[in-house]
C-alpha positions as a printed Julia matrix, in Angstrom:
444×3 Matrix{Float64}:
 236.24  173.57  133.72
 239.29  176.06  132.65
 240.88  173.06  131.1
 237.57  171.76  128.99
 237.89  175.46  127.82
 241.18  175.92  127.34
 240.87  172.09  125.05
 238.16  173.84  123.0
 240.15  176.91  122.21
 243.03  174.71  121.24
 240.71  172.84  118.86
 239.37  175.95  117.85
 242.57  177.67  116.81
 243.69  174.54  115.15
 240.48  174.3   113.0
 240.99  178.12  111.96
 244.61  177.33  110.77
 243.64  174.67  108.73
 240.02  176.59  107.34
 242.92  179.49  106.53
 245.48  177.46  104.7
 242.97  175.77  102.57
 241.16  178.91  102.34
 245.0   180.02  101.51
 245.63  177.39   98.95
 242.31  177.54   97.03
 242.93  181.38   96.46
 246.49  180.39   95.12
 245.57  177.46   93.36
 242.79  179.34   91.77
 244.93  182.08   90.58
 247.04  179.95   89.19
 244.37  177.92   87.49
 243.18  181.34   85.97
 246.6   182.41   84.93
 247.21  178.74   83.36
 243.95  179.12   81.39
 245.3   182.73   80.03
 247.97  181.37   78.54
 246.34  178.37   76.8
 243.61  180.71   75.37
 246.0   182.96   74.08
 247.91  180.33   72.83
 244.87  178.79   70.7
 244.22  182.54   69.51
 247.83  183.31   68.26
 247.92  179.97   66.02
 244.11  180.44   64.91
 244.64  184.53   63.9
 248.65  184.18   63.08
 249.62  186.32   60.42
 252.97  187.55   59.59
 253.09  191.43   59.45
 256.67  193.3    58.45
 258.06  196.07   60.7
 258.06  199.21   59.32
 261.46  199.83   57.43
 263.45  202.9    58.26
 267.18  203.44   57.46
 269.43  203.58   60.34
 270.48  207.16   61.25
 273.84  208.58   62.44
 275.13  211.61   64.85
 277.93  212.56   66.88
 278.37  212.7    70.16
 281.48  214.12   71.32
 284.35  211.71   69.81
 281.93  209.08   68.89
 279.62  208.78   66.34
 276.24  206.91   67.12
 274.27  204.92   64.63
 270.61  203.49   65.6
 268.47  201.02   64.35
 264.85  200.38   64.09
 265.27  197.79   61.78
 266.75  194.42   62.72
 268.07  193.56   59.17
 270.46  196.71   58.66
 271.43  196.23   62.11
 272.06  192.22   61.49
 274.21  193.21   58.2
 276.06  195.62   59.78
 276.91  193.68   62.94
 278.43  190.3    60.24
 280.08  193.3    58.45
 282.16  193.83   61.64
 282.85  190.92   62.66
 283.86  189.86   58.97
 286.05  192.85   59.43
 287.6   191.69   62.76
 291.46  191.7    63.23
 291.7   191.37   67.08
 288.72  190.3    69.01
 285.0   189.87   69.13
 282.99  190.56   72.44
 279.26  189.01   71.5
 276.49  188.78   73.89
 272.9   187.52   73.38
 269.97  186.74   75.6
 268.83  184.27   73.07
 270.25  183.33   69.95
 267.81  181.08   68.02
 269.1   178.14   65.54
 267.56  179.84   62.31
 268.73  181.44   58.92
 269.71  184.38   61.0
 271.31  182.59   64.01
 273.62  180.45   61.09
 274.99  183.56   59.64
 276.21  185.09   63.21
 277.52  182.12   63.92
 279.3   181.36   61.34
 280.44  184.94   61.02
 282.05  183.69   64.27
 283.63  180.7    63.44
 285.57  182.48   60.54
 286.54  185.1    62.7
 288.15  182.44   64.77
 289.18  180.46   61.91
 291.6   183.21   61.33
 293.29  184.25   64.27
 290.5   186.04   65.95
 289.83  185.97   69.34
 286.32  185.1    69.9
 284.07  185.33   73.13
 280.89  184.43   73.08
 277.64  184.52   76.07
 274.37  183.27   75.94
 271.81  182.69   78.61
 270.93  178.92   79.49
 267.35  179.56   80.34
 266.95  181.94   77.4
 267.88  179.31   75.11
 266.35  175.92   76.46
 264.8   175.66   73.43
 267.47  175.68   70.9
 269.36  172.45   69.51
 272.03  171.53   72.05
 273.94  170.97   68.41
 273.56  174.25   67.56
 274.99  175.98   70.21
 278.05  173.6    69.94
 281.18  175.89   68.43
 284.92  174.98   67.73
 287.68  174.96   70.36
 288.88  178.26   68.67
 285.32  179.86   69.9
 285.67  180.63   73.68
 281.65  180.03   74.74
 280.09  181.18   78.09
 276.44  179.26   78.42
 275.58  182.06   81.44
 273.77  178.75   83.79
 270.22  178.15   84.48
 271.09  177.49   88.14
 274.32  178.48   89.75
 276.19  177.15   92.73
 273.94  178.74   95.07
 269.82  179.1    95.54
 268.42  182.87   94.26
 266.58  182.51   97.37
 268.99  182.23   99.26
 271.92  184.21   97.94
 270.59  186.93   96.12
 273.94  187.61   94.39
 272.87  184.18   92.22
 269.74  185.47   90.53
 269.04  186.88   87.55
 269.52  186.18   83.8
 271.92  187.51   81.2
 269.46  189.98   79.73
 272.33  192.03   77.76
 272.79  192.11   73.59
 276.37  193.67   73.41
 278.63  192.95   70.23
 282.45  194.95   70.54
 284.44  193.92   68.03
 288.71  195.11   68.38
 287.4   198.01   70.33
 286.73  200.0    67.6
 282.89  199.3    67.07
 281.01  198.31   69.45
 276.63  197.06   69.59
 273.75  197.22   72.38
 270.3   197.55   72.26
 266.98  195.44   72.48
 267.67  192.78   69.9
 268.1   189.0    69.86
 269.7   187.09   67.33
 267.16  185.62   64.82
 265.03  185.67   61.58
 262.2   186.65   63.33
 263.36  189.78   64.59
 265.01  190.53   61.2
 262.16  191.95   59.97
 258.81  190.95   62.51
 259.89  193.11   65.47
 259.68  196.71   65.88
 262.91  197.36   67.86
 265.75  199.53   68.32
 269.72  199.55   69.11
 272.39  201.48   68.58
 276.41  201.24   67.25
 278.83  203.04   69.16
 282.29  204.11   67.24
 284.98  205.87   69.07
 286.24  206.52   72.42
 282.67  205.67   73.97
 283.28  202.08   72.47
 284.72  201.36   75.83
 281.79  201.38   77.58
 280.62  198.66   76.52
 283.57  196.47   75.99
 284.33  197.38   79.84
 280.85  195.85   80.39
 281.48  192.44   78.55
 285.05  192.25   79.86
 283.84  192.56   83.86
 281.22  190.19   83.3
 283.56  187.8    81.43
 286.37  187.78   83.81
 283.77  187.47   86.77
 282.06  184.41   85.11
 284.28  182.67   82.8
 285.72  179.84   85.75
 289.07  178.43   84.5
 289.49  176.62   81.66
 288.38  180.43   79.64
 290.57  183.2    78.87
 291.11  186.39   81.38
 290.09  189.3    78.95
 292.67  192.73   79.5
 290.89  194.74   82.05
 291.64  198.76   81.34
 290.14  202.14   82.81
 289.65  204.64   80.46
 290.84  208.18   80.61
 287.35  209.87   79.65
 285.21  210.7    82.69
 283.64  214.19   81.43
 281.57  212.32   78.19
 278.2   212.26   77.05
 278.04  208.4    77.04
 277.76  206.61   79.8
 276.9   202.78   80.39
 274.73  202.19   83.37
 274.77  198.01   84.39
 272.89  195.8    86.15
 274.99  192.68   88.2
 273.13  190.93   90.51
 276.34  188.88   91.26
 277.43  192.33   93.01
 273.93  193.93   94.12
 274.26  196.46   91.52
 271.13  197.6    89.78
 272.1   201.41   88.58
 269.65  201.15   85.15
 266.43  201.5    87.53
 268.42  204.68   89.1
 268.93  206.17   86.07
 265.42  206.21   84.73
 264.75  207.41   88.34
 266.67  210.81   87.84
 265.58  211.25   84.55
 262.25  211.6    84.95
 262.79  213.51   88.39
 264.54  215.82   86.45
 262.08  216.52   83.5
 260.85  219.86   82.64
 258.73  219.26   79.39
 258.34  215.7    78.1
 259.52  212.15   78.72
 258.78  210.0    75.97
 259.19  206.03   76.4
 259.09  203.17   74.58
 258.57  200.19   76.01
 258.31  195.72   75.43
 256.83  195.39   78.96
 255.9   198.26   80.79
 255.03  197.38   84.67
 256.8   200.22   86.78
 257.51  199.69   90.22
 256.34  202.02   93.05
 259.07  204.73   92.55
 258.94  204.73   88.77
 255.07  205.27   88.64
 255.11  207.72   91.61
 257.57  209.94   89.2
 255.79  209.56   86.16
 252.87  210.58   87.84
 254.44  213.57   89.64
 255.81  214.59   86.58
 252.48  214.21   84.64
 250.87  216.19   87.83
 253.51  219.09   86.93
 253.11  219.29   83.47
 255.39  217.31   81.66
 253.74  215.48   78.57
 254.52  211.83   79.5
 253.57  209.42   76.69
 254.6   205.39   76.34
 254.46  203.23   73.66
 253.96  199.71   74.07
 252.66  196.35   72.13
 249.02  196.19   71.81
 249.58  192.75   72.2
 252.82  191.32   73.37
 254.4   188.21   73.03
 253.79  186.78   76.85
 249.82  187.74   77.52
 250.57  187.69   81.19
 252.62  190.81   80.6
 250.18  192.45   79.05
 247.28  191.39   81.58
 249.95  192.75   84.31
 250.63  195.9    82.73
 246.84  196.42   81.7
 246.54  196.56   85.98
 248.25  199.69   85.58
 246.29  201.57   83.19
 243.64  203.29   84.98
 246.03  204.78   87.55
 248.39  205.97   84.65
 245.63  207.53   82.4
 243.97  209.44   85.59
 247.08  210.67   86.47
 247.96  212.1    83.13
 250.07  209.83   81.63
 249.01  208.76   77.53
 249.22  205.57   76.77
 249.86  204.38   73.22
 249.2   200.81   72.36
 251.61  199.75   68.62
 249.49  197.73   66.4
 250.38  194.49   64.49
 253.86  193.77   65.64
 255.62  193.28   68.4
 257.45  196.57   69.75
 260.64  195.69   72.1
 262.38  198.57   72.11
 263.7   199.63   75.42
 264.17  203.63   75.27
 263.44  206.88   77.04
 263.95  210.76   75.79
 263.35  213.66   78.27
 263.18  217.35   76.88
 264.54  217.03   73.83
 268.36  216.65   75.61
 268.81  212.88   77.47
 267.97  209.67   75.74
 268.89  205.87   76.96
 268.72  203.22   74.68
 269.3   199.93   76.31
 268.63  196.16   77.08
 266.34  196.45   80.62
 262.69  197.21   80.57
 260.26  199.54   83.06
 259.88  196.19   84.93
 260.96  194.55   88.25
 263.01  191.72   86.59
 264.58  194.17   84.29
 265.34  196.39   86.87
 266.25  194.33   90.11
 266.56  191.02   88.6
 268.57  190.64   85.08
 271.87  191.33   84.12
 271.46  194.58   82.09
 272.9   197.74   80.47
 271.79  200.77   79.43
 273.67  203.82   77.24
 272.72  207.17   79.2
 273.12  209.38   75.89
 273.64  213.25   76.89
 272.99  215.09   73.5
 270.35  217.16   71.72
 271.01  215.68   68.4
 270.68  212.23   69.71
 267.45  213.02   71.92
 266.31  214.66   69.09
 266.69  211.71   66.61
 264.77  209.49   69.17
 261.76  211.26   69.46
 261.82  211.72   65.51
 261.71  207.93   65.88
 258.97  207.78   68.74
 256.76  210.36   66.6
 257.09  207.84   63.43
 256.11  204.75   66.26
 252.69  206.81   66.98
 251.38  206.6    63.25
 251.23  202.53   64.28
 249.88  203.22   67.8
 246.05  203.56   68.83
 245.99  206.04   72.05
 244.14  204.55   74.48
 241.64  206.65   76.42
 240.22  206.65   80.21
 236.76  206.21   78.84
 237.88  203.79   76.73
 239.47  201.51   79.45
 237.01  202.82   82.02
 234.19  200.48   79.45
 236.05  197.43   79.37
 234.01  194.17   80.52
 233.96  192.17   83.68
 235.35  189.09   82.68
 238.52  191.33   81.47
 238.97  192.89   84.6
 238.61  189.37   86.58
 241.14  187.65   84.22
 243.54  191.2    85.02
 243.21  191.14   88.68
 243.23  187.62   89.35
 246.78  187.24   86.71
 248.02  189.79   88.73
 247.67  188.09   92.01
 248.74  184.79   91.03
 252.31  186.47   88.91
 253.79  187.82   92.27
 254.23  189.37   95.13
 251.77  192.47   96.62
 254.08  195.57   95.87
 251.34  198.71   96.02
 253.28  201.78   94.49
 252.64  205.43   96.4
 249.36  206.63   95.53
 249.14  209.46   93.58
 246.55  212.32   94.67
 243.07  211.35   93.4
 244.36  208.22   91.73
 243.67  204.13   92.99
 246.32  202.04   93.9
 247.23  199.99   90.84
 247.62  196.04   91.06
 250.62  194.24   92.37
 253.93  194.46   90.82
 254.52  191.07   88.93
 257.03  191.78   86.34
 259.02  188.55   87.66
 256.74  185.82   86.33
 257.66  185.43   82.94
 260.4   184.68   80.17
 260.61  188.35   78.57
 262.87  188.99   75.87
């Protein structure tokens, strides 16, 4: 009798496993399904209601900081003249970084901006990312032997799942040129972002160029393999400045960027103010914008009504109910996409930068960040985050709170199927917000 039983249990057991992992594998599949369909409808509604919209057109705008003198850009035309301009004006070396770098009108003139820098005696280092730019013509991103190109690899030698030191993409947009000038901020390379995209970045002249050359040089030397050239590796002599670079290398566990949005908002008093591509904070970044909303401090973020990966939207939209009950505003930019990557607390700190408020920005990518000390500077950036909220429609608890039920099925069940359960700390009187799944697509 005990072993008829003990058979029965053992067919039991085995007839639960396999109920659960097709009950398992429907779920998944399902989400999946649901996430697939998301995309294709969105897809179908960007060609059907495609029109081209311009960015609004400001001037860049200039302060000092210290020694150096900080220029920034909300326009990606000035920014694209000015960047040929110094590379035209090259005598030494250019230092050029780009996520993606797209084979257009735009894309021509930066690289052949290169190729006469090289032409003439420059030295000329170039990075792209190989995932970023699967895409483009192979032809294009072909250069002569006198341009030293690093294609950052889709897959290195080792599995991201296994090594964690070999994830992560080459998220950085840095341009030094003889250590004089020096480039970072949100944009690509290309004609679309020339005048379609509501970004921002900065130039950096003076001592605080070094920051950013120091960033390009370390990655360089730690990626170039043999047949490229070992860039001079110096220190620098300032340590008490007002500019500081804060990078991202998963090829050394080093994520600092998600730290120093971390302190900033710990330490805010009166405002933060952020702008924002794809907003989808982790546990510890929501916790402290919520805190900080809970003690007073106005917190506000901009971000695209509509971005240009509708999974990242449906993600972030998982966070909005817990943000607006805890007191954070939410404004959504109209018509065009918004990039920018940018924070400002109390009028004093600003960052402007290449990582977003999201987990692949954060503890994925290759990034950096400027950590900007300055009241002029801080004060400049919200002049430009006060201009971004004549595009923005606030969005409102109520407002949200009415949305249908097919929109909050498509949210939650995107969610599920982008990644992996990561409930941040709840917040007194708030819900937990939806999973974390800032990993599953291509941002910019």
């Amino acid at each position: 009798m005990p072993r008829v039983f003990s058979r029965k249990v053992s067919r039991l057991l085995r007839r639960g496993r396999r109920v659960a992992l097709a009950t398992a594998g429907a779920a998944v599949a399902g989400q999946l399904t649901l996430a697939a369909g998301v995309v294709a409808v969105d897809a179908v509604r960007k060609r059907r209601d495609h029109v081209d919209r311009d960015a609004p057109v400001h001037e860049p705008v200039s302060t000092t900081v210290e020694e150096s003198r900080l220029t920034t850009y909300t326009y990606g035309q000035y920014l694209y003249d000015d960047m040929i301009a110094a590379i035209d004006a090259a005598e030494d070396f250019v230092y050029l970084a780009s996520y993606i770098w797209k084979a257009d009108d735009t894309g021509r003139a930066f690289k052949d901006a290169v190729v006469r820098a090289a032409d003439r005696g420059v030295l000329v280092c170039l990075v792209f990312d190989g995932f970023a730019n699967l895409v483009v013509p192979r032809d294009f991103l072909r250069f002569p032997d006198g341009v030293h190109m690093l294609r950052f690899p889709v897959m290195r030698t080792a599995l991201p799942l296994v090594d964690i030191r070999a994830s992560g993409r080459d998220h950085r947009k840095i341009l030094v040129v003889d250590g004089r000038v020096g480039f970072v901020g949100g944009y690509n390379i290309g004609s679309l972002y020339a005048t379609s995209w509501r970004d921002t970045h900065v130039r950096v002249e003076g001592k605080s160029v070094w920051e950013l050359q120091n960033s390009f040089v370390d990655f360089w030397n730690r990626h170039k393999g043999r047949r490229r050239p070992q860039l001079l590796d110096s220190g620098t002599v300032e340590w008490n400045t007002s500019i500081r670079a804060a990078r991202n290398e998963p090829s050394r566990v080093i994520y600092p960027v998600r730290a120093l949005y971390l302190e900033a908002i710990d330490r805010a008093v009166h405002r933060i103010w952020i702008t924002q591509g794809y907003f989808i904070p982790d546990r510890e970044i929501l916790h402290g914008l919520l805190n900080a909303a809970s003690r007073g401090v106005d917190v506000r973020v901009v971000m695209p009504q509509k971005s240009n990966h509708v999974l990242a939207d449906v993600i972030a939209q998982s966070y909005y109910e817990t943000l607006l009950e805890g007191g954070v505003r939410l404004f959504l930019y109209r018509d065009v996409m918004v990039h920018a990557k940018t924070m400002t607390v109390d009028g004093r700190w600003a960052t402007i930068g290449t990582a977003n408020i999201d987990r692949l920005s954060l503890q994925g990518n290759y990034e950096i960040n400027l950590e900007i000390v300055d009241a002029d500077q801080a004060a400049h950036m919200e002049d430009i985050f006060r201009a971004d909220l004549e595009h923005c429609d606030e969005l409102t608890l109520a407002e949200w709170g009415g949305r249908g039920l097919g929109t909050r099925v498509v949210e939650r069940g995107a969610a599920a199927a982008a990644g992996p359960h990561l409930t941040p700390t709840r917040h007194p009187g708030a819900p937990a917000p939806a999973r974390d799944a800032s990993a599953c697509w291509h941002s910019a």
